[in-house]
C-alpha positions as CSV (number, residue, x, y, z in Angstrom):
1,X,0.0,0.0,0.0
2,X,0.9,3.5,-0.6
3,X,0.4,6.4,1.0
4,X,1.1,10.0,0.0
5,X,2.0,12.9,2.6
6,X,-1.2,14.7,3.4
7,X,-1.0,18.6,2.5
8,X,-4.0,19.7,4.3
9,X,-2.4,18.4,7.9
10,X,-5.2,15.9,8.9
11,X,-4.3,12.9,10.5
12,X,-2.3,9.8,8.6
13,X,-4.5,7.5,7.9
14,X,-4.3,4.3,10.7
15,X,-3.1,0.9,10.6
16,X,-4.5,-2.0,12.6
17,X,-2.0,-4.7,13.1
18,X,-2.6,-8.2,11.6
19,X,-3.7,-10.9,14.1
20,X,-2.4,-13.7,11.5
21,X,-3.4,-16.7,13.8
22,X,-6.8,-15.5,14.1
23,X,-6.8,-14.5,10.0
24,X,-5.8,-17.9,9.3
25,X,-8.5,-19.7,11.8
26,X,-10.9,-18.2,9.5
27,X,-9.8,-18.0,6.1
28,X,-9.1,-21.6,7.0
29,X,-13.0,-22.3,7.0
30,X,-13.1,-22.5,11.0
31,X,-16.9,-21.3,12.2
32,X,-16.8,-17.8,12.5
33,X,-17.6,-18.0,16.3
34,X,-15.1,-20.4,17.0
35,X,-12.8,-18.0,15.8
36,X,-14.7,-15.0,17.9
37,X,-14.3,-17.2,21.3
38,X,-10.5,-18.1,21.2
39,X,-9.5,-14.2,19.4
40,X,-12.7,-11.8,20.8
41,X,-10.8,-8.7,19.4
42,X,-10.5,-9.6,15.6
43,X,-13.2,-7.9,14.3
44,X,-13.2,-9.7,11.0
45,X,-14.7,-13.0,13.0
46,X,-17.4,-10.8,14.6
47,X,-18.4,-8.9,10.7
48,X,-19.0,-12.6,9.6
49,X,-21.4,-13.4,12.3
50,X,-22.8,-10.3,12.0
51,X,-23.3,-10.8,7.6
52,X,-24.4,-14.4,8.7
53,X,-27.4,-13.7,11.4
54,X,-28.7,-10.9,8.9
55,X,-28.7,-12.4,6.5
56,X,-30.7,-15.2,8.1
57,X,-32.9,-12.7,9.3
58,X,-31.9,-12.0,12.4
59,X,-31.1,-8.1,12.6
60,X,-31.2,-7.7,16.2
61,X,-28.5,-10.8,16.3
62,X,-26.5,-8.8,14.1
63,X,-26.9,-5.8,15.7
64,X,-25.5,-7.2,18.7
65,X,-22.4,-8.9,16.9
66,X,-21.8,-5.9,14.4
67,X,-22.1,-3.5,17.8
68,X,-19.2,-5.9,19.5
69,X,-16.6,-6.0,16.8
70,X,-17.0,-2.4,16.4
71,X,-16.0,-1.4,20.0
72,X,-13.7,-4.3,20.0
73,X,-11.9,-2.6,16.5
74,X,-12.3,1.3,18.3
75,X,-10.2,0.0,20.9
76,X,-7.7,-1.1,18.8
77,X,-7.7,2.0,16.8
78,X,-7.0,3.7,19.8
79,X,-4.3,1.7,20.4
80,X,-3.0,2.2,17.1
81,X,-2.8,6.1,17.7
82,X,-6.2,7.0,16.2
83,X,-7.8,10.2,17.6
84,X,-10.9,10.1,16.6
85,X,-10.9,11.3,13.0
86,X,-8.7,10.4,10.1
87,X,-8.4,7.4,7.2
88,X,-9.3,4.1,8.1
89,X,-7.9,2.5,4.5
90,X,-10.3,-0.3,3.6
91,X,-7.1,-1.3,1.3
92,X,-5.4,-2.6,4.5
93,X,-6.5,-6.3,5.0
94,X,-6.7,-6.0,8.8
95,X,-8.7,-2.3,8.8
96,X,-11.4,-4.6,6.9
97,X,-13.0,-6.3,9.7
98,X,-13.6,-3.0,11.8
99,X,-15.1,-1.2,8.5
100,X,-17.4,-4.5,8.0
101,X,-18.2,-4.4,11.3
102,X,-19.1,-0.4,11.2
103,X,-21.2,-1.2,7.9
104,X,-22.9,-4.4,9.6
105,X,-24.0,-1.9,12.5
106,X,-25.3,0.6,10.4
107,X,-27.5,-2.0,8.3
108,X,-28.9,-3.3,11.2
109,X,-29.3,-0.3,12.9
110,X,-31.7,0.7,10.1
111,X,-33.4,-2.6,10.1
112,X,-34.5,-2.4,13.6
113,X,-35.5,1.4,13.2
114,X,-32.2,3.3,15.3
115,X,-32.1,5.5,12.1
116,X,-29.9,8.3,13.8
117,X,-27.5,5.5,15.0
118,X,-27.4,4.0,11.2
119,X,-27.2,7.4,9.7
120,X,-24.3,8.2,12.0
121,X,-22.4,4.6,11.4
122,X,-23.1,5.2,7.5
123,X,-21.3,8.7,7.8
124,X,-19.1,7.5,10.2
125,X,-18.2,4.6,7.2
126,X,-17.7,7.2,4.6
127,X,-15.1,9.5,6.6
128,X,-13.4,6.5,7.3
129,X,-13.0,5.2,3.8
130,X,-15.1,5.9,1.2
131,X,-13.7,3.0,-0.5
132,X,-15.3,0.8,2.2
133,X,-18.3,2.4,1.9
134,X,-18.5,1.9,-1.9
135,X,-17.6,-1.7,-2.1
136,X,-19.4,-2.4,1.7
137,X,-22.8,-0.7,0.8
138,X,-22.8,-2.3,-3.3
139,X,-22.9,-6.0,-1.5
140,X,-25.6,-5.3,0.9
């Protein structure tokens, strides 16, 4: 990935670190929860559950697993020097579970009538990366 000096002084855009035992678990076709009980900070594990209950109908599900990989990726962020504000690149692999998550919250947000609260994820998805958002929102 490459990243370009930003002339207008906002933040640079954040990195999460990869968790490559927990990637592996579950590009490795273990079940998502499985993955979510032995590494409950890898967001990715906790998107999937959350794509997988909605998709099954279960928004309020969802909710609850989209809601729980997205405080679990803030915390990381924070970690990672985030303040806030600033890029989120959807083109780092391990940003990807976080901006799922965000997405995941938002959709189910609006399916259980918290419009504010999916209005404000939505927005919240775009600052982040409107990359995410485009490919995020054109597959659900």
């Amino acid at each position: 990935m490459e990243t370009h000096e930003n002339l207008l002084g906002g933040p640079p855009p954040t990195l999460l670190p990869d968790n490559p035992d927990a990637r592996q678990m579950l590009e490795s076709g273990a079940k998502a929860a499985d993955v979510a009980a032995r590494f409950p900070a890898y967001s990715a594990a906790w998107a999937v559950l959350a794509d997988d209950y909605f998709t099954a109908g279960h928004a309020v599900t969802s909710y609850a697993f989209a809601r729980t990989g997205y405080h679990r990726g803030l915390d990381q962020l924070r970690r990672a020097g985030w303040k806030g504000f600033g890029p989120i690149p959807w083109d780092h692999g391990p940003n990807q579970g976080f901006l799922r998550c965000l997405n995941a919250l938002a959709r189910a947000a609006q399916a259980i009538g918290e419009k504010d609260e999916a209005e404000r994820c939505a927005q919240f998805l775009r600052d982040s990366s409107e990359e995410a958002a485009r490919v995020l929102t054109a597959t659900t």
